[in-house]
N, C-alpha and C positions, 0 to 999 in steps of 0.2 A: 816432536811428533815424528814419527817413523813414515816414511816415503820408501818407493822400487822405482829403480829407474831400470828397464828395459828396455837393451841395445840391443837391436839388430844391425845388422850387414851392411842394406839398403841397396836398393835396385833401381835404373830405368822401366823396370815392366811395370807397370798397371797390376796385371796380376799378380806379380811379386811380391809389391806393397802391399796389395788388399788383403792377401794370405796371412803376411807377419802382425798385419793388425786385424784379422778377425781371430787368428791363434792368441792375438795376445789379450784382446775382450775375451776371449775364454778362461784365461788365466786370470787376468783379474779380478773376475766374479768368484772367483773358488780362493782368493787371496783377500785374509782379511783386513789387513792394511787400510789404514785412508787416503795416504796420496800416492796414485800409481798411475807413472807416467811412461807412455813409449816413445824412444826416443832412436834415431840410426848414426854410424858411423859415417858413411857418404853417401849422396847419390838423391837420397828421399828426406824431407823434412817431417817432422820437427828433429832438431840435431842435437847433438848431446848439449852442447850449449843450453839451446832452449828447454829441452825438455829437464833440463839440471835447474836452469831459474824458475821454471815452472812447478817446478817441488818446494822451491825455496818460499815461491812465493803464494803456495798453498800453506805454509807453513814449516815444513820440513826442518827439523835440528840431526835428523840421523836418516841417512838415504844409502840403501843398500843397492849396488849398482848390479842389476842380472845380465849377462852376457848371453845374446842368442847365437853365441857360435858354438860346431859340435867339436870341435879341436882346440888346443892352443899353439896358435901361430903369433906370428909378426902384426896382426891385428888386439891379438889378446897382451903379450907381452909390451909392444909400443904401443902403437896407436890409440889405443882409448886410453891409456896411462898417461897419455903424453897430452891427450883433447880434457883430460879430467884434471891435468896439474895448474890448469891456469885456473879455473874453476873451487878447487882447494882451496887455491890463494886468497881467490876475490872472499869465498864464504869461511873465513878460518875457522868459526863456532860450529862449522858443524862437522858431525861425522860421517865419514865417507868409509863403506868396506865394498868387497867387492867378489862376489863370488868366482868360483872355477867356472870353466867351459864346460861341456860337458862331458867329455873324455871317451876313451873305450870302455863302457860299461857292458857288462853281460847283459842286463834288461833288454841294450841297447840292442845288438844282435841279435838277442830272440825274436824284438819287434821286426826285425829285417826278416831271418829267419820263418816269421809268419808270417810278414808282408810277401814273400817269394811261395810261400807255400802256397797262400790262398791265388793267387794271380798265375801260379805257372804250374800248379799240381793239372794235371800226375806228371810230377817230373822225373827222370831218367836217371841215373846216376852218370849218363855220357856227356850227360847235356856241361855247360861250360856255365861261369858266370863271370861279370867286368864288374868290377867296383868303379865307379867314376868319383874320384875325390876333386874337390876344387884348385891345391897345388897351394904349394908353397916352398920356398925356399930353405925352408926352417926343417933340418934332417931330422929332428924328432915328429914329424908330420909322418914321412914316410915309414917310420919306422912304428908311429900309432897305426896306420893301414895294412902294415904287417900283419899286426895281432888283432886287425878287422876281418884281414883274408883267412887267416887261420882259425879264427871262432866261426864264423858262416860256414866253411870248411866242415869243419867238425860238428856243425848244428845240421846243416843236411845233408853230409855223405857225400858229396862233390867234391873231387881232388881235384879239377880244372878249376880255383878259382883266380885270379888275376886282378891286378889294380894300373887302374892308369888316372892321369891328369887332367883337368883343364889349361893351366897356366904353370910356370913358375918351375915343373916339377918334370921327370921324364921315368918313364914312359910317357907323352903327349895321348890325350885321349883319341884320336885318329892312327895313330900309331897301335896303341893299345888296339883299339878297334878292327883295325885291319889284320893284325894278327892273331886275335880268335878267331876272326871268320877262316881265314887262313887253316887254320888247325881241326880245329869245333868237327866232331861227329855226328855232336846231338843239339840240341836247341841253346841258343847263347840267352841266359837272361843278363842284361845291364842293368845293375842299380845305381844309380846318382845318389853321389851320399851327400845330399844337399837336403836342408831343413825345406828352403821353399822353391815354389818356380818364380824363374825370372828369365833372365837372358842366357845365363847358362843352359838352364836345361832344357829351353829353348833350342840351343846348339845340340844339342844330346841327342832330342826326337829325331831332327833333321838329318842329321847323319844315320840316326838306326832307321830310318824312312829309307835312307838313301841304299842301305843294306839287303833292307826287305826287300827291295826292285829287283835286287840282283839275285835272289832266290834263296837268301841266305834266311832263314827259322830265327825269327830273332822279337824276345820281349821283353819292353822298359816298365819296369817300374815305380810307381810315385814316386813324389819328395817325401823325406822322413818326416816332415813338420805333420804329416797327415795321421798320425799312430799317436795314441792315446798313451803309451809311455813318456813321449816326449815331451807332452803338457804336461804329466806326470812331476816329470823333473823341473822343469822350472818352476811347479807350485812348492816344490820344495824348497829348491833355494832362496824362493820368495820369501817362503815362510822358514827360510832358516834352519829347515831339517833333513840336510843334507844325510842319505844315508852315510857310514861312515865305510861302508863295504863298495862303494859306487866304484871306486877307480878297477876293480879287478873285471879281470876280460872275459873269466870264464864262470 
């Protein structure tokens, strides 16, 4: 019997959690499957462990593993490879795949694209905008934010756009921050390229709060988990029909 297992991130916020699992009751009602289960890498239960025996013990002989991250990093590459090998072991009959992240897609930036337009129209062409990615260490991270900054770029006409960090990665998102305001003619939008809120982007309002005082034009953006593209994509992967044009950026 076919099983999803559905890995998010996992957060200390309340509303972080409550986000990834009412995005992911949405996804499952649209996926036809019979055992789908959500499960997180750290931080929030139920953990991949459990929500993997949880499939087993619905029945599951073939469980398709969805990853809720929008890159692949050191979580995608290690980490859930490394929490899924023990797991393998224990159930050797069954089959385990595991879909992609979900990479720089073109869908993916239009939804940004529209997300900025609807939230900061009528925007300027002076105005500036900050990508706020979460960081990593992993040099194909940064170099996916490249061709984030240059498709937003070219979807609305803004040549000030910029990318900065949470952790791991530099520019540091304070750093980033302090030199838009620094530069910036016209209104700075921030986008957090984060699926949900949590602690992070918790950190993000606080500091653009801390910007605003100082008189500087400045408007944040949701988390992407909130765009109808990105339930989009993981009903596909659920259901295995990945477009086959997805990785292209433009």
């Amino acid at each position: 019997m076919k099983a999803i297992l559905y890995i998010g991130h996992g957060t200390r916020s309340k509303q972080g959690a409550a986000e990834a699992n009412l995005f992911t009751e949405s996804v499952i009602k649209k996926v036809k499957h019979p055992i789908q289960q959500l499960s997180f890498l750290e931080l929030t239960e139920p953990t991949i462990e459990q929500g993997f025996d949880s499939c087993v013990q619905e029945g599951a002989t073939d469980i398709t593993i969805v990853p809720l991250f929008l890159l692949a990093a050191g979580h995608i590459k290690q980490d859930i490879p490394d929490a899924l090998a023990p797991l393998i072991e224990k159930y050797p009959n069954i089959s385990v795949t595991m879909a992609d992240p979900f990479g720089v897609q073109g869908r993916i930036l239009d939804a940004i694209a529209e997300l900025v337009t609807i939230e900061a129209e009528p925007f300027s062409l002076n105005d500036s905008i900050l990508i706020v990615g979460r960081g990593s260490s992993d040099p194909s991270i940064q170099e996916s934010f490249h061709s984030i900054a240059q498709g937003i770029s070219q979807r609305l006409g803004i040549k000030e756009v910029h990318v900065c960090y949470l952790a791991a990665a530099s520019p540091s998102f304070q750093e980033g921050l302090d030199s838009i305001c620094e530069k910036a003619s016209g209104r700075i939008i921030v986008i957090p390229y984060l699926l949900f809120a949590g602690l992070l982007l918790s950190e993000v309002k606080k500091e653009v709060k801390k910007k605003k005082k100082q008189v500087h034009s400045i408007l944040l953006t949701g988390a992407l988990g909130s765009h109808q593209v990105i339930q989009d994509i993981v009903i596909e992967k659920a259901n295995g029909k990945e477009n086959a044009s997805a990785a292209a950026s433009h």
